[in-house]
N, C-alpha and C positions, 0 to 999 in steps of 0.2 A: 656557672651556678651548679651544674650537674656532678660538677669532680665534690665541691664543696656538701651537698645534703647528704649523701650518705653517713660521711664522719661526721656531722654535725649531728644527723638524727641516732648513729649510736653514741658520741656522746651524752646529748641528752639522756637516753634512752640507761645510760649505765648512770647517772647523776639523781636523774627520779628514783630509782630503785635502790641507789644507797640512802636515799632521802627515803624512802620510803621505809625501812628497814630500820632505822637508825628513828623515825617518830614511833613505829609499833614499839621497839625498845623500851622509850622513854615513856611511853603511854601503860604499858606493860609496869615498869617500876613504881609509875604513878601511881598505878591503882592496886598497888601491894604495900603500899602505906600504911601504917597502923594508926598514927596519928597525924593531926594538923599543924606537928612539930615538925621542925627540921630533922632527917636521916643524918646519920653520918654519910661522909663519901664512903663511895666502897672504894676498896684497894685498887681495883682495876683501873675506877676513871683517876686516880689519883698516880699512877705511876703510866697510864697512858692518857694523859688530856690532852694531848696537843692530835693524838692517830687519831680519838675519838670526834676530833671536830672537824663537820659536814667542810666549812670553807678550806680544809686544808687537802683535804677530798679532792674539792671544785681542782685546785691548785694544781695537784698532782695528774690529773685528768688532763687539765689545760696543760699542762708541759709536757704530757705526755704524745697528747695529740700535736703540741705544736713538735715536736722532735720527729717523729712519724712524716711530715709535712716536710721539715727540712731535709729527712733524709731521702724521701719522696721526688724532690725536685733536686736534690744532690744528683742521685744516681740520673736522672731524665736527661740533664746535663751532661753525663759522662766523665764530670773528671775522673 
């Protein structure tokens, strides 16, 4: 359990804070509305939609750590 909470608590720890970051964003555009109409997209989330969304975030994080772990127990090993 001990090898495991540290990477666990900074991933957390980087996961809350792109979540966090990414609701003041969208809280921030919300309440620069003019109307109760629909905005157009802006250009940005429209030629970045896939960078912009949080699950792909989680994704890249979880791969990330799990490669970090692979290479971790590679080297421990010695091949």
């Amino acid at each position: 359990m001990d090898m495991w909470l540290i990477p666990a608590l900074i991933a957390g720890i980087i996961i809350t804070v792109i979540s966090f970051v990414s609701t003041l964003k969208i809280a921030k555009m919300t309440s620069k509305r003019k109307s109760e109409n629909d905005t157009p997209i802006s250009e940005t989330v429209e030629e970045y939609a896939t960078m912009l969304n949080p699950i792909v975030w989680v994704y890249a994080i979880f791969l990330l750590f799990l490669g970090i772990m692979i290479f971790y127990y590679w080297s421990k090993a010695g091949y």
